[in-house]
C-alpha positions in Angstrom: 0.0 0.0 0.0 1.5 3.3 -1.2 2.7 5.6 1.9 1.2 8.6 2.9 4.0 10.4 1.8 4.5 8.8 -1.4 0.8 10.1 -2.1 1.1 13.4 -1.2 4.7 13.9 -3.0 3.1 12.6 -6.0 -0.2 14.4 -5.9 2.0 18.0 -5.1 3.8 17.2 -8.3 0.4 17.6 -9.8 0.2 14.0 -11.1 -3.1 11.8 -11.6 -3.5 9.2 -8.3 -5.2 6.1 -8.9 -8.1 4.6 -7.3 -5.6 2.6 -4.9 -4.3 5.5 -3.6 -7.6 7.4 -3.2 -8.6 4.7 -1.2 -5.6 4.8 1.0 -6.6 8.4 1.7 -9.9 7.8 2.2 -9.4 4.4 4.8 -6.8 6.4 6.3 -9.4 9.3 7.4 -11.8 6.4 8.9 -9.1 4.4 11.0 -6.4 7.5 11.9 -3.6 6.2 10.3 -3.7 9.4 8.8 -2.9 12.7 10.7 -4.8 15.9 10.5 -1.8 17.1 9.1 -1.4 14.9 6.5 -5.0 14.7 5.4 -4.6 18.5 5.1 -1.9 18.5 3.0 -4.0 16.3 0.4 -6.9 18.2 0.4 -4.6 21.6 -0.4 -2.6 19.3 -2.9 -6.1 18.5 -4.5 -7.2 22.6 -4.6 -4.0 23.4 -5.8 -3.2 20.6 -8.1 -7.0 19.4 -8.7 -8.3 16.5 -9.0 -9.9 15.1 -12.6 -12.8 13.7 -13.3 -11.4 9.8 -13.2 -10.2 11.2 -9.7 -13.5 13.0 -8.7 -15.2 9.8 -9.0 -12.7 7.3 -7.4 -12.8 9.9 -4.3 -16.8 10.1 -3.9 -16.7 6.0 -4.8 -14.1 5.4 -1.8 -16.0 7.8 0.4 -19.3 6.2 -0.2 -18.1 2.4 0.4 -16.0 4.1 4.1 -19.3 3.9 5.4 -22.9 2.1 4.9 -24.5 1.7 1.5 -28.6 1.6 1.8 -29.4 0.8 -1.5 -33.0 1.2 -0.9 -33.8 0.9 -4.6 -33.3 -2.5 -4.4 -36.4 -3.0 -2.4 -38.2 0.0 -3.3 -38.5 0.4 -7.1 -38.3 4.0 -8.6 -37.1 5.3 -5.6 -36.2 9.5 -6.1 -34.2 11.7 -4.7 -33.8 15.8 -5.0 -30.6 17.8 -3.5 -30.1 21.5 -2.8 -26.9 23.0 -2.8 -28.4 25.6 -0.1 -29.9 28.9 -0.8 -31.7 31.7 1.7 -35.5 30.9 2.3 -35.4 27.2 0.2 -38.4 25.3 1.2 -39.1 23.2 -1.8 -37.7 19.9 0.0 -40.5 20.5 2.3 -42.8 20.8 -0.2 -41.5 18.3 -3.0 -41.5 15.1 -1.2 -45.0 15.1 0.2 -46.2 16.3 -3.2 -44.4 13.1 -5.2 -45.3 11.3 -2.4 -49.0 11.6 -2.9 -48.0 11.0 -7.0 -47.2 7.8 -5.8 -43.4 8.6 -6.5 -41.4 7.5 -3.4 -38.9 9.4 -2.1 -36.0 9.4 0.5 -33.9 12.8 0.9 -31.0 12.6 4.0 -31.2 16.2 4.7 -28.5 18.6 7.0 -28.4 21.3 9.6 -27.7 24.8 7.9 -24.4 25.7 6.3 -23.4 29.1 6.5 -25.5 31.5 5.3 -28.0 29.0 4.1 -31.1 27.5 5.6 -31.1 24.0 6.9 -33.9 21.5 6.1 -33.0 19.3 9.2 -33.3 22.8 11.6 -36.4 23.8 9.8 -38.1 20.6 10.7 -37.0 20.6 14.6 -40.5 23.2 14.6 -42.6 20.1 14.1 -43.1 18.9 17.7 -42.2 14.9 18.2 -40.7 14.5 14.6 -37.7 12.1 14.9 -35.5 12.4 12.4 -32.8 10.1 12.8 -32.9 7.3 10.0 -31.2 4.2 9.4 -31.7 1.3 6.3 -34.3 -0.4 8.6 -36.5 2.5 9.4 -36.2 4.4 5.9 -37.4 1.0 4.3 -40.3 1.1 6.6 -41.5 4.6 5.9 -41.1 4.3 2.4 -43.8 1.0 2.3 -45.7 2.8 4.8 -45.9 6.4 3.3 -43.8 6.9 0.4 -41.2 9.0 2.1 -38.6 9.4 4.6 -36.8 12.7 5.4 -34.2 13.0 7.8 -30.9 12.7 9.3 -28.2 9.8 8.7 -26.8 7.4 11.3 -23.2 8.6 11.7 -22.7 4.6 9.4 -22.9 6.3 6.4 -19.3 7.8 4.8 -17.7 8.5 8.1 -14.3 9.7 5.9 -16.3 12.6 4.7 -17.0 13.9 7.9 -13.5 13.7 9.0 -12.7 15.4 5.8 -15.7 17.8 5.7 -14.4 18.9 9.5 -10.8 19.6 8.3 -11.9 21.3 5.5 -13.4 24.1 6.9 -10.1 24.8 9.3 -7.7 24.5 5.6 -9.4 26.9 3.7 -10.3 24.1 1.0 -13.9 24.4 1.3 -14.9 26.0 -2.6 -13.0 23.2 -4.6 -15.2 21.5 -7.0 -14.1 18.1 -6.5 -14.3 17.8 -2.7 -17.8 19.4 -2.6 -18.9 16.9 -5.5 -17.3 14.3 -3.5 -18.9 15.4 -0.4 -22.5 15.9 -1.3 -22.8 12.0 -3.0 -20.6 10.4 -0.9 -23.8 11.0 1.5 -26.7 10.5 -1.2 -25.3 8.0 -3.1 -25.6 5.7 -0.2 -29.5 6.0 0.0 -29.6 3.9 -3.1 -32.3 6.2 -5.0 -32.3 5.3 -9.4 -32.3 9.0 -9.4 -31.3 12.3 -8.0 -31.8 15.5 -9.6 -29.8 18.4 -8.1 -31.0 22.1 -7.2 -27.9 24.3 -8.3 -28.4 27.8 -7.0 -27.0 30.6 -8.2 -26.9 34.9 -7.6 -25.8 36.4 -5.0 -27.4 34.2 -2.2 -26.2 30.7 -3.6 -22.7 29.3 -2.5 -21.2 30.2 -5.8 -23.0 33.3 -7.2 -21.6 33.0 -10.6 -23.3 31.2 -12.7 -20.3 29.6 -14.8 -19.5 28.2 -11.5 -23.0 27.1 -10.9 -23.0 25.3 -13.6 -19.9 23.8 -13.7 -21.0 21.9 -10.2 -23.8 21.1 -11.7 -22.0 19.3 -14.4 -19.6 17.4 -12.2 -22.4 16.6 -10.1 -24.4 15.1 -12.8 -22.2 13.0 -14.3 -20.0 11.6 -10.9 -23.8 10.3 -10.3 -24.2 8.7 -13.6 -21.1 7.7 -13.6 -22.0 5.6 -10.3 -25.3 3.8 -12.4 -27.8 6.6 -11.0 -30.0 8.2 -13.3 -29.6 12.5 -12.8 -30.0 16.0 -14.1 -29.9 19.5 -12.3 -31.7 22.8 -13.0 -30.1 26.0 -12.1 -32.0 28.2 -10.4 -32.1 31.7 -9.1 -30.9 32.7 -5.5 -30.3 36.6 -5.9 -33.7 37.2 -3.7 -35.0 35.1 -1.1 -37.2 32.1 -2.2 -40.8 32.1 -1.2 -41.8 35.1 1.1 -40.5 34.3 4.2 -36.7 33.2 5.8 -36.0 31.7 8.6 -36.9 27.8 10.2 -41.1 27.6 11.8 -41.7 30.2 9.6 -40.9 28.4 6.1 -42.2 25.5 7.4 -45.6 27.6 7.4 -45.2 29.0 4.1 -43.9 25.0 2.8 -47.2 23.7 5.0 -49.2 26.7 2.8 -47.7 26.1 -0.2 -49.0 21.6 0.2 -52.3 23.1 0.5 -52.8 25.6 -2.9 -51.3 28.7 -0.9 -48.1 29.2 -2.4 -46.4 32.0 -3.6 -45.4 31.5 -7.3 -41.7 31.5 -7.0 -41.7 28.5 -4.7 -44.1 26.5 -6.2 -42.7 26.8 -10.3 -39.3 25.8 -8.6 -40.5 23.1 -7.1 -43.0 21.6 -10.0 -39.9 21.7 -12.4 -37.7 19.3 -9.8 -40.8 17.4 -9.3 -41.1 17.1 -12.9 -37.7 16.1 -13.7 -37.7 13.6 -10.8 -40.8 11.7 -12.1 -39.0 12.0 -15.6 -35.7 10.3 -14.6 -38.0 7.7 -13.1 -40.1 7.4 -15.9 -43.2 7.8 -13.8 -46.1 10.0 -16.0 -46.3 12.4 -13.6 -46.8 16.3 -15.1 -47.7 19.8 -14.0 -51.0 19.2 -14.0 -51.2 15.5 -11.8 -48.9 18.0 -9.2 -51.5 20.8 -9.3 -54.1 18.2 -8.7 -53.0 16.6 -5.8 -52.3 20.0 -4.1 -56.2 21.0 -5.1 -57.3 17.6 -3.9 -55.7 17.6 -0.3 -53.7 14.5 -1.2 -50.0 16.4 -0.9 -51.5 18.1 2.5 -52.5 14.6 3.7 -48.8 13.4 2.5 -47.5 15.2 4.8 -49.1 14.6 7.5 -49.2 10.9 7.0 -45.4 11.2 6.8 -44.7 13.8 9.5 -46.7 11.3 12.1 -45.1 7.8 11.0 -42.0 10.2 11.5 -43.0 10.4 15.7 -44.7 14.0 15.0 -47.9 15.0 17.5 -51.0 13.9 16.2 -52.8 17.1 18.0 -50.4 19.4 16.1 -50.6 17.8 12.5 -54.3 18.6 12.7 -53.9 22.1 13.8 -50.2 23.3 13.2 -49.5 26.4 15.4 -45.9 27.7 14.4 -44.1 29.7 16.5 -42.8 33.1 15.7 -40.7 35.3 17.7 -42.5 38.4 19.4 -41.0 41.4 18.3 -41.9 42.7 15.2 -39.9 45.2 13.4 -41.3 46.8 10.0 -38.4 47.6 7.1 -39.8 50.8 5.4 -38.5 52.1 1.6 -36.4 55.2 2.3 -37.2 56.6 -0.8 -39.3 55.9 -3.8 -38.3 53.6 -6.8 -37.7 50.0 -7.6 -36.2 46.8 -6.3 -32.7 46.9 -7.9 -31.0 44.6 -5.7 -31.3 42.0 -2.7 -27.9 41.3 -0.9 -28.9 38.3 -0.5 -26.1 36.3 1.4 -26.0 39.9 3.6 -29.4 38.7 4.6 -29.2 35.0 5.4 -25.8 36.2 7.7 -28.3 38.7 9.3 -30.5 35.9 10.0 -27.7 33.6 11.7 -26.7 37.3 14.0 -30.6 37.7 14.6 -30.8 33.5 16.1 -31.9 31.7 13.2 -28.8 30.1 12.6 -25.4 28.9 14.1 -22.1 30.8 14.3 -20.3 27.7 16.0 -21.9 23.7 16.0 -23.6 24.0 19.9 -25.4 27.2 19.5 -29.0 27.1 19.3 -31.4 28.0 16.9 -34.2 30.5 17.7 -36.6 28.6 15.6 -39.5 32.0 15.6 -37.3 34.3 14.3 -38.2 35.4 10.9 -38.6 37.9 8.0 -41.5 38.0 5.7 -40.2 39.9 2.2 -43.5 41.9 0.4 -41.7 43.4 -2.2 -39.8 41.5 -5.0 -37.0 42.5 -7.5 -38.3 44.8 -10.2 -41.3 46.0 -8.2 -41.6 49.7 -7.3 -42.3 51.0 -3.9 -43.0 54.2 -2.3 -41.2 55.5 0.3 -42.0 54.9 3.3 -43.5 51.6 2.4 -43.4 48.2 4.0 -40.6 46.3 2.0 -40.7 43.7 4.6 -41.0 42.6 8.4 -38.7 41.6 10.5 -39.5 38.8 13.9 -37.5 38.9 16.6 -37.1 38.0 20.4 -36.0 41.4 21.5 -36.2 44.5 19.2 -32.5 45.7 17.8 -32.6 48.9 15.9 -29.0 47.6 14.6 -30.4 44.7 13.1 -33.2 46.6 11.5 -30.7 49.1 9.7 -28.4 46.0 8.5 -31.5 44.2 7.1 -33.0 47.2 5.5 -29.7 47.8 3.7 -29.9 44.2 2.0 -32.7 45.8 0.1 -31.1 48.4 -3.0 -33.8 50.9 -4.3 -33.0 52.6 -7.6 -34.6 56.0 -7.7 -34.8 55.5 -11.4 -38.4 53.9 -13.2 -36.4 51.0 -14.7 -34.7 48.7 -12.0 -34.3 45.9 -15.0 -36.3 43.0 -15.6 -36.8 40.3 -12.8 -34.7 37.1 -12.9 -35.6 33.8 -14.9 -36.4 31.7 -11.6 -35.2 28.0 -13.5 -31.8 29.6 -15.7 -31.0 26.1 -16.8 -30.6 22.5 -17.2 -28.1 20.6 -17.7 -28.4 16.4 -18.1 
């Protein structure tokens, strides 16, 4: 077995490793016969030096078989899956899986606690009281012949080398490379066993990359590192330079994703989320369209998903038939200080606003204020008069400092013409 510094010499000198080695990197991470140090030093030797896509694969592939392999498609037939790559006020997770659910198109979606800037869908669904969301092969298989969905958190089984990777890194500055992240994200859904997963690619100025070039260039290597593992795929770029939906933060866009199941949704959220429920069903070859989506929404099937799900799931009976959702106390209106148009949502300004106002961690143990909120009423494009609501801010305790950093996230252009809106789906690719 090639040496740990045999690798790294070779992978600094910018040549290709092979699968062997990957693997010793990757067993390495799970039983600690590699150090931090050393395991830093590949991932900078991979940002630096990159890694191809033969590599990319071997490295997700290695990462994937560290660690339990579900492979629920091999008792569950047609078996979907849909991945974010994180974006301020995404719900559609919330929304898609009951709704394919009740299209009798099973899904299973391992979901995660916020990342920086962006929302969580694990935190968001901590406001449903009793909902356990720990899953393992057993239970997930259960849910699934029970319900048609299961949404939740992995045992720590499933590709432990990525979180000893993921952890390091953070501290190494190698978070943005395109490789690792692909690596990262399938190492995880991979190991569901779903035929399909179609990925939500965000871009603007609220995604993790903004630029859409980027964007789509994770979008590409995340496609095809999935076919290349036998899994059907395609992703749809989508827009993140305003907040999706109406309103940000974790009880709050459960409400508006709860709304949204039962033909109350605001238009944004619910075109986003019929095109990745379209292209799911597609990859699955199931004949579900817009208008068998619209249908179960207008029928009460999707809202009865979810509540069928959300109590196999542990959640309180009492609350799934009356859903109260908290919301912090003190509200705090953002006004327009002048008259004009919507020119410009800083976007990622916003969601950090959100983690400063309790919505989100700045280290692992804090806690999440799950009421705080803001509800956006004015969109990009649309003109306002001064002195008008642009939108409303929840908190626990009123902060005249946080008020004056939100409103600033919102750019009004004096002129009549603040451009057109942005295409919400920008493009596919697969």
């Amino acid at each position: 077995m090639p040496s740990p510094y045999e690798i790294l010499s070779r992978k600094r000198g910018g040549e290709r490793l092979g699968r062997d080695e990957i693997a010793a990197v990757t067993r390495g991470a799970v039983d600690g016969s590699w150090t931090d140090a050393q395991l830093g030093a590949f991932l900078m030797a991979a940002v630096l030096r990159g890694l191809d896509a033969e590599e990319t694969q071997a490295l997700t592939a290695e990462m994937l078989d560290s660690g339990d392999v579900w492979d629920l498609a091999s008792e569950v037939p047609r078996l979907g899956d849909k991945h974010s790559t994180g974006g301020v006020g995404d719900k559609v997770s919330l929304v898609l899986g009951p709704l394919l659910a009740a299209c009798d198109v099973p899904v299973a979606m391992l979901t995660g606690r916020g990342l920086g800037h962006t929302g969580g869908t694990a935190d968001k669904l901590d406001s449903i009281p009793g909902l356990d969301q720990a899953l393992d092969r057993s239970r997930a298989l259960r849910l699934l012949e029970e319900v048609g969905l299961a949404v939740g958190v992995a045992t720590e089984g499933i590709a432990p080398a990525d979180r000893r990777l993921y952890a390091l890194r953070d501290s190494t500055a190698t978070v943005d490379s395109l490789p690792l992240i692909v690596a990262s994200i399938l190492s995880k859904k991979l190991a569901t066993g779903a035929e399909a997963i179609v990925f939500d690619v965000k871009t603007g100025d609220g995604a993790f990359l903004p630029e859409i070039d980027a964007a789509a260039e994770l979008a590409r290597l995340l496609v095809d590192t999935t076919r290349a593992s036998g899994r059907r795929s395609s992703a749809l770029l989508t827009d993140m330079s305003q907040p999706l939906g109406r309103w940000v933060g974790n009880a709050v866009e459960l409400r508006e994703a709860v709304e949204a199941l039962e033909g109350r949704g605001p238009g944004d959220l619910m075109e986003v989320t019929f095109r990745l429920c379209e292209e799911v069903a597609s990859l699955l070859g199931a004949e579900v369209g817009r208008s068998h989506l619209e249908r179960a929404i207008d029928s009460g099937r999707a809202r009865e998903s979810f509540a069928r799900w959300a109590e196999a799931q542990g959640a309180d009976p009492s609350w799934l038939a009356s859903p109260k959702f908290d919301r912090a106390p003190a509200e705090v209106v953002l006004e327009a200080p002048r008259a004009g148009r919507l020119e410009r949502v800083r976007n990622r300004r916003l969601g950090l606003l959100m983690i400063e106002a309790g919505a989100g961690r700045k280290r692992p143990e804090d806690t999440i204020d799950a009421g705080v909120g803001l509800r956006c009423r004015v969109r990009l494009g649309q003109r306002v008069e001064a002195g008008e609501e642009i939108a409303r801010l929840y908190l626990r305790q009123p902060s005249a400092e946080l008020a004056r950093g939100f409103l600033e996230c919102f750019e009004i252009s004096e002129g009549e013409d603040a451009g057109e809106p942005p295409e919400l789906i920008l493009r596919r690719i697969g």
